[in-house]
C-alpha positions in Angstrom: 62.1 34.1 34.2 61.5 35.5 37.4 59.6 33.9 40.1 56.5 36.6 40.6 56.4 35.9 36.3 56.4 32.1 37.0 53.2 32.2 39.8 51.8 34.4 37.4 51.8 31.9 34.6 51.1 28.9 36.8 47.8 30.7 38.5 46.8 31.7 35.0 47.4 28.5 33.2 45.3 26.6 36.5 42.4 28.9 36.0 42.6 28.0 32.4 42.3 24.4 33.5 39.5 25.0 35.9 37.3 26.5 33.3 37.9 24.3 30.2 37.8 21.2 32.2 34.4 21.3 33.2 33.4 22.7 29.8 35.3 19.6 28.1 33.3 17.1 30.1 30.2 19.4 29.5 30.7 19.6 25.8 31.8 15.7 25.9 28.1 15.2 27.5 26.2 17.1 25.3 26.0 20.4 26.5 26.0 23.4 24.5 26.1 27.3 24.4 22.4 28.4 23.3 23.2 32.1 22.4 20.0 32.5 21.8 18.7 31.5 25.3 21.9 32.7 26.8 22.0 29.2 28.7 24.0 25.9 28.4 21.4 23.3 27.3 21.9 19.3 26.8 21.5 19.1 23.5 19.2 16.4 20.9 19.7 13.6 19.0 18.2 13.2 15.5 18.7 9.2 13.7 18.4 9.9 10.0 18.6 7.3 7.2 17.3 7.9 3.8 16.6 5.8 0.5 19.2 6.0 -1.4 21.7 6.5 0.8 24.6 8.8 1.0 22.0 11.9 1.0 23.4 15.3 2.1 22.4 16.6 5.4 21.3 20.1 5.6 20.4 21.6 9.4 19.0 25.1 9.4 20.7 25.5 5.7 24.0 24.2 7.0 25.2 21.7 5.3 27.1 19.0 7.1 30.1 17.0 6.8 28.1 13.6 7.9 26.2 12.2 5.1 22.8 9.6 5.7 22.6 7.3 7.5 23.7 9.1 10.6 23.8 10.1 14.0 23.8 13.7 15.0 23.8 14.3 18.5 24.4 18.1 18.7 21.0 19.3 17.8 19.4 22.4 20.1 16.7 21.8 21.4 14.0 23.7 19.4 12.4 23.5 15.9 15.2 23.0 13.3 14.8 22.7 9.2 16.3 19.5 8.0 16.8 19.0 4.6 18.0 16.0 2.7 19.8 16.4 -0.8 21.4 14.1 -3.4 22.6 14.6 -6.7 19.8 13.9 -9.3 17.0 13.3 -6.9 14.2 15.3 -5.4 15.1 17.3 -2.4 13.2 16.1 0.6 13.0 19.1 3.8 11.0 18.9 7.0 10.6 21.0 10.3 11.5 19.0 13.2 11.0 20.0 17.0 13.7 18.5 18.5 13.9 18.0 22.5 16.6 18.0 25.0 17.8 14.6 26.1 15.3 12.8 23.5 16.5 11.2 19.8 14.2 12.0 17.0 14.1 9.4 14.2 13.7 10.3 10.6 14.0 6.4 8.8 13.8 5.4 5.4 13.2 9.0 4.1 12.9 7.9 0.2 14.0 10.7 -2.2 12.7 10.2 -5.8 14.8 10.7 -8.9 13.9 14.1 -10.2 12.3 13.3 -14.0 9.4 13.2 -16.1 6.9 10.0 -17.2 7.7 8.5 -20.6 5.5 6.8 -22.9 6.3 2.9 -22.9 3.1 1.8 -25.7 -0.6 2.7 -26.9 -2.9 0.1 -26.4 -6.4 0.0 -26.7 -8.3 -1.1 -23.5 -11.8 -2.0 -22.5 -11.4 -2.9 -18.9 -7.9 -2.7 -16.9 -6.9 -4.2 -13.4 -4.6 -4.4 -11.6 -2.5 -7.2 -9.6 -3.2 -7.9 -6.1 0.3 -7.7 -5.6 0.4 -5.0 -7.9 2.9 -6.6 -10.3 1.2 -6.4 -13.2 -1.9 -5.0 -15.2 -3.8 -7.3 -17.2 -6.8 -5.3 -20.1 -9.3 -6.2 -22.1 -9.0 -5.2 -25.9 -11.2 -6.3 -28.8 -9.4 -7.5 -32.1 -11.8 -8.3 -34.9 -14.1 -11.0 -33.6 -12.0 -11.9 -30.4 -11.8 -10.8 -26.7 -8.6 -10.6 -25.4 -7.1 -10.6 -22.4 -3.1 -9.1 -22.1 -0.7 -8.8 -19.6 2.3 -7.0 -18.2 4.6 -5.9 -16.2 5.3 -2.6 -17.6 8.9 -3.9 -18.5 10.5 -4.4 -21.9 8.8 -7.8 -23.7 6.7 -8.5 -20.8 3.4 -7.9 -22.5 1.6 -11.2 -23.9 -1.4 -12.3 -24.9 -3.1 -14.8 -21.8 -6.8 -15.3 -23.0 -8.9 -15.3 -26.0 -12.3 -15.8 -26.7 -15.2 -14.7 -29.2 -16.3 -11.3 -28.8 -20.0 -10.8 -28.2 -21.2 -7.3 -28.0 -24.4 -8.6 -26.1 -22.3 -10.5 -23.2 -20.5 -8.2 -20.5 -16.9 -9.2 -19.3 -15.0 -8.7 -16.2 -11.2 -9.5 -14.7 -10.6 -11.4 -11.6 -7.3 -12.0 -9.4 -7.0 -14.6 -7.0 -5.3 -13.9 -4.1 -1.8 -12.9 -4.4 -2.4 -12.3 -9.1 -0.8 -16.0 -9.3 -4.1 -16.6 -11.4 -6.1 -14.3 -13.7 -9.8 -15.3 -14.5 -11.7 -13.9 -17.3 -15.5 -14.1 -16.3 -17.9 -13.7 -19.3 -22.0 -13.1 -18.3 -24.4 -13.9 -20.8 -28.1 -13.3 -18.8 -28.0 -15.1 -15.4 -25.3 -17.6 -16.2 -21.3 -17.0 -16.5 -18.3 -18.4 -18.3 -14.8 -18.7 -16.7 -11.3 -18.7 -18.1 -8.1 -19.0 -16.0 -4.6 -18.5 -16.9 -1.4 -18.7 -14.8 0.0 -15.5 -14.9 3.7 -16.7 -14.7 3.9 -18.8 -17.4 0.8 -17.8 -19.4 -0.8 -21.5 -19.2 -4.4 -21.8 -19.6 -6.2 -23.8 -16.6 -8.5 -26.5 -18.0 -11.6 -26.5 -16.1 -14.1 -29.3 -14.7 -16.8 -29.5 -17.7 -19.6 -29.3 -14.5 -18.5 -25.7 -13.9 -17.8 -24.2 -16.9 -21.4 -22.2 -16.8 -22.4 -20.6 -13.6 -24.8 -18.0 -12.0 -21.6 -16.4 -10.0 -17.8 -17.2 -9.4 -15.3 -15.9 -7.0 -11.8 -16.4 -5.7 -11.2 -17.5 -2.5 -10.1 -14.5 -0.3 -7.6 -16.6 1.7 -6.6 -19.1 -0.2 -4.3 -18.4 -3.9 -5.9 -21.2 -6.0 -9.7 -22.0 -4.6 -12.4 -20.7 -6.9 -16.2 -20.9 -5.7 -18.8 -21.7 -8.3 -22.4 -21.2 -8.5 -25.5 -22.6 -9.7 -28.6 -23.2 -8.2 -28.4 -24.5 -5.0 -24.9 -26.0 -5.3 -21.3 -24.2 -4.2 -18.8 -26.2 -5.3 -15.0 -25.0 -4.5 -12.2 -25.7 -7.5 -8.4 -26.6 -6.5 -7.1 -24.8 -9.4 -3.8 -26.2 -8.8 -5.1 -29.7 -8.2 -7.9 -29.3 -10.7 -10.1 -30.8 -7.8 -13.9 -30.0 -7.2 -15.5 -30.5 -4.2 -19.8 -30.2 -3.7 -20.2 -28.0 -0.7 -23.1 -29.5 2.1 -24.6 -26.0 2.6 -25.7 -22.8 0.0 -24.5 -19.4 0.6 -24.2 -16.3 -1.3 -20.2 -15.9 -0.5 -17.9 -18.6 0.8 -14.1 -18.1 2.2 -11.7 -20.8 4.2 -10.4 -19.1 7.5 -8.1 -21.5 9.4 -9.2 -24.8 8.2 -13.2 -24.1 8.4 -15.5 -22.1 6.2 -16.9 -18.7 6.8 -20.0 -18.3 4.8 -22.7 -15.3 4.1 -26.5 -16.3 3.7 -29.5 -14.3 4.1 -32.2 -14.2 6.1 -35.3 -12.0 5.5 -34.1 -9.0 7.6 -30.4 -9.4 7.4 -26.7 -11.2 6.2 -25.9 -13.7 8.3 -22.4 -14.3 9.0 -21.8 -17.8 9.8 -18.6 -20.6 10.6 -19.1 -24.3 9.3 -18.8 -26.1 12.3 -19.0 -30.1 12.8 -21.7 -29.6 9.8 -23.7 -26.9 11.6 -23.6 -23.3 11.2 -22.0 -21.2 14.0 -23.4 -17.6 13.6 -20.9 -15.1 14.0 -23.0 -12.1 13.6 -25.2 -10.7 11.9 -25.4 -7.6 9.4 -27.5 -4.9 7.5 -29.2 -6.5 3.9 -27.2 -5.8 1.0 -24.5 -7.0 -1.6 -21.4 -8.4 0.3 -18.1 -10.4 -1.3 -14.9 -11.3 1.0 -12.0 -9.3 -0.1 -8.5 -9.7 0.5 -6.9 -8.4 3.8 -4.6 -9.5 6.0 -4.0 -12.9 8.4 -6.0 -13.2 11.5 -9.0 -10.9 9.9 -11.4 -11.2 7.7 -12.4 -8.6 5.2 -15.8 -7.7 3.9 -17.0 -5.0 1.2 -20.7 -4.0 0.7 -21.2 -2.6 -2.3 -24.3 -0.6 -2.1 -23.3 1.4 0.9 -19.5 1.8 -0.6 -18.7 -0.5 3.7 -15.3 -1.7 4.1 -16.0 -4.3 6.9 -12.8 -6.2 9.2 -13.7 -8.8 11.5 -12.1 -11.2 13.8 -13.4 -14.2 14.1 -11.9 -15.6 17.3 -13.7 -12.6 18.9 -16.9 -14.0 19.2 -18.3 -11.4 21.4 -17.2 -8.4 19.1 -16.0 -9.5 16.3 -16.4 -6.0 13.9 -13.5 -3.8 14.3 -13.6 -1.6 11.5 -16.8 -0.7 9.8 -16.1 2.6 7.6 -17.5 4.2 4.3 -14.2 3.3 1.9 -13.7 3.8 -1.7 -10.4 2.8 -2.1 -7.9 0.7 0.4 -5.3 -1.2 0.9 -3.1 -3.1 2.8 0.8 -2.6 3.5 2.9 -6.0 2.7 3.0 -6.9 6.5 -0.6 -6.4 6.8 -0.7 -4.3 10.0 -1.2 -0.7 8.1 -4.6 -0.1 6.3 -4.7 3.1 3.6 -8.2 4.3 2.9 -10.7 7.0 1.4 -14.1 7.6 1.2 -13.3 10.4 -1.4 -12.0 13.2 -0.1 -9.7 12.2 3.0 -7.2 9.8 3.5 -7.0 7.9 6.4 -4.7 5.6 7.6 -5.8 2.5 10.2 -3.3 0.9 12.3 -4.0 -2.8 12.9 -1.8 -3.3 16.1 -2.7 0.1 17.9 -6.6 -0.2 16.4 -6.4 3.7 15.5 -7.2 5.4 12.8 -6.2 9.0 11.8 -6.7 11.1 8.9 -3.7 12.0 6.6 -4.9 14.4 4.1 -7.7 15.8 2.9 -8.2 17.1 -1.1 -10.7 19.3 -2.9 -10.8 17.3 -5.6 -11.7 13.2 -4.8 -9.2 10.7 -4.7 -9.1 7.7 -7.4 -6.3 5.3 -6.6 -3.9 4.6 -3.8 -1.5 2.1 -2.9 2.0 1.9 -1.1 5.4 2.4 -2.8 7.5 -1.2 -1.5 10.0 0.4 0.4 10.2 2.7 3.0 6.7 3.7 4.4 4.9 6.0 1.5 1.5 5.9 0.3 0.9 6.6 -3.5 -2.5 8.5 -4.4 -3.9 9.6 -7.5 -6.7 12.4 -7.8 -8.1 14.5 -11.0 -4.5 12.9 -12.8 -1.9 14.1 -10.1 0.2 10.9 -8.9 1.4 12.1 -5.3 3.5 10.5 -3.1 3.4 11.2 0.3 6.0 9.9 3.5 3.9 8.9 6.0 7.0 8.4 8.9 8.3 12.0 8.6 8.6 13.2 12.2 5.8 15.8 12.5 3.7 16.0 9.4 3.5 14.0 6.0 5.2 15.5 3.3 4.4 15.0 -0.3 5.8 15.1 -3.8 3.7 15.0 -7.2 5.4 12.1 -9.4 2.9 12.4 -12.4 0.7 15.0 -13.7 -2.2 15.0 -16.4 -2.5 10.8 -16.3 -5.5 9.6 -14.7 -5.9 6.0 -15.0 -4.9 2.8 -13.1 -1.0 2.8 -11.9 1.2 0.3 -9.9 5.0 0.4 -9.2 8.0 -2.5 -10.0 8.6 -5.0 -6.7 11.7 -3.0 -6.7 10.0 0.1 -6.1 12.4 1.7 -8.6 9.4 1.5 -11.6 6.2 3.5 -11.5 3.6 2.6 -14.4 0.6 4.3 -15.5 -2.4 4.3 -17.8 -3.6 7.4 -19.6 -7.3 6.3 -20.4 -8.5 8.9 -23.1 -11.2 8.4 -25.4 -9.2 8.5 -28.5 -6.5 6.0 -27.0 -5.1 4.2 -23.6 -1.6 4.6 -23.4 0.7 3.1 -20.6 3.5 5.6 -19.3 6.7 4.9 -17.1 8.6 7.1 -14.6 11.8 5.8 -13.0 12.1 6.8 -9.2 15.0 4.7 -8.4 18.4 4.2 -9.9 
């Protein structure tokens, strides 16, 4: 090889060297070629995980070699389709704007087994609730001359009979769940006074109650406290340790009582308003004070105490180591509830759902519907808020990067539902005239 052929290859492989090097290091750093911009850009990251895992990634219908959970960080900057697919399961797809030098997180995505409800038994219901923890459904059916009250989880052989009493078609009945559904409490009103029953819902074993209480002009759960039941009569509140089978005589009359960190928080009224007071060192320390009109503590989360007026349809959160402004939500709800940690607050009035974030103190407005909504609640896993309206179960993922997305999990079943601990069980009632009949749809393997 001659000399001039030598140089010729030595300049060309240098040059060579001097473009690909920097373009290596470039490339290593997360630069790329945007044809479509005709510049080198720093490319975006996107985080994905998904429930189940092992979903395949799909970018701009592309399918990858990475499956979730992953790490991409070759992403253009720009607004890219991402799609999620596994075998059997519901596709889930969302655009994402991504943006140079910034990672985009797409946790938890939950994909739903694709599949159909199936019918698990007819019953015959007068009244349905469901769990606090929404576990299980307890009903009220009539058989000949008895009332009774059943239970279950929705499972194989977990229905069973908790309470029976005499059927009365001149007395009204009504289910009642303590705080977490660790108790179940049949409440039957004949005229101004009312009859309690209490089971344990575990084991199905009837709680024996004082023979003082038995009749009553109201009863209530305590909405802090799993076992405390308030009772009643006259001018006496007395408050029952189911567990301890305990009674104690309160020293004051109120309409509504709940324990909040060792003191009581009580509701009386005054001739122009509800009075919202603390029990302290025997006196009443008035919190504040509120419109007329028919109030009951409801369950909500530590640190706050929850309030629902009736007549006004007024979902009401307090704090009551904020003495000087102690309301922080007042809305117009329907339906709510609570996520397990007790920071996230799903709601409607009807039409919209909103969502209200504890920590932040913010509230924004999901969806809206044209027909209203019944029933919500939150599927255990991931972050997804389940809705029912005119018999259309939805689901809908509420961290997907830019906008909800949602995906119908029942149709043509309107009536109470509620999903396994596992979150791999959804239940629902059909309530028909002819017939009530409970339905299953797996959405997990």
């Amino acid at each position: 090889m001659s000399k001039t052929l030598r140089l010729i290859l030595f300049l060309a492989f240098l040059l060579a060297f001097l473009i690909s090097a920097p373009l290596v290091v470039l490339y290593t750093a997360g630069y790329r070629l945007d044809l479509g911009r005709g510049k080198i850009v720093h490319t975006a990251v996107l985080n994905i995980t998904s429930i189940p895992r092992s979903a395949n990634i799909t970018i701009d219908g592309e399918m990858l070699s990475e499956r979730t959970p992953s790490v991409i960080e070759t992403i253009t900057p720009g607004e890219h389709e991402i799609r999620l697919d596994k075998s059997g399961y519901l596709p889930w797809s969302q655009r994402v704007t991504f943006v140079s030098r910034e990672a985009t997180f797409a946790t938890d995505v939950v994909l739903f087994l694709d599949g159909s409800p199936s019918v698990v038994e007819d019953v015959e219901m007068m009244d349905s609730s469901v769990s606090p923890d929404g576990s299980h459904l307890a009903y009220l059916t009539q058989t000949s001359s008895w009332l009774e009250v059943w239970t279950t989880s929705g499972q194989t052989d977990s229905t069973k009979l908790s309470i029976r009493v005499p059927y009365s078609a001149l007395k009204q009945y009504s289910l009642s769940w303590s705080l977490t559904g660790r108790y179940l409490s049949l409440v039957t009103s004949n005229g101004r006074t009312k009859e309690v029953s209490i089971v344990r819902v575990q084991d199905g074993s009837s709680i024996v109650l004082p023979q003082t209480i038995l009749k009553a002009q109201d009863v209530w759960w305590d909405a802090s406290s799993d076992d405390e039941l308030y009772v009643s009569s006259n001018t006496v509140v007395q408050r029952i340790s189911v567990a301890q089978g305990s009674t104690q005589k309160l020293s004051y009359m109120a309409t509504r009582v709940q324990s909040f960190g060792g003191r009581d928080l009580f509701l009386t009224v005054s001739n122009s308003a509800t009075v919202l007071s603390f029990e302290e060192n025997a006196t009443a320390s008035i919190l504040t004070y509120l419109p007329l009109g028919s109030y009951e503590f409801v369950r909500g989360p530590a640190g706050l105490v929850s309030l629902y007026e009736h007549s006004r349809h007024r979902l009401i959160l307090l704090d009551p180591n904020n003495r000087e402004q102690p309301i922080v939500l007042n809305e117009e709800v329907a339906q709510w509830s609570w996520d397990t940690p007790g920071n996230q607050l799903l709601y409607t009035s009807g039409y919209d759902l909103k969502r209200y974030d504890r920590s932040a103190n913010t509230t924004e407005t999901l969806t809206r519907l044209s027909e209203p909504m019944d029933r919500l609640g939150w599927y255990p896993r991931g972050t997804v808020a389940v809705f029912q309206s005119s018999g259309v179960t939805t689901a809908m993922r509420l961290e997907d990067p830019e906008e909800p997305t949602q995906e119908i999990l029942a149709q043509e079943i309107s009536g109470p539902f509620w999903l396994s601990d596992d979150g791999n069980t959804l239940y629902l009632v059909n309530e028909t005239d002819a017939e009530d009949t409970i339905w299953m749809r797996t959405l997990q393997d």
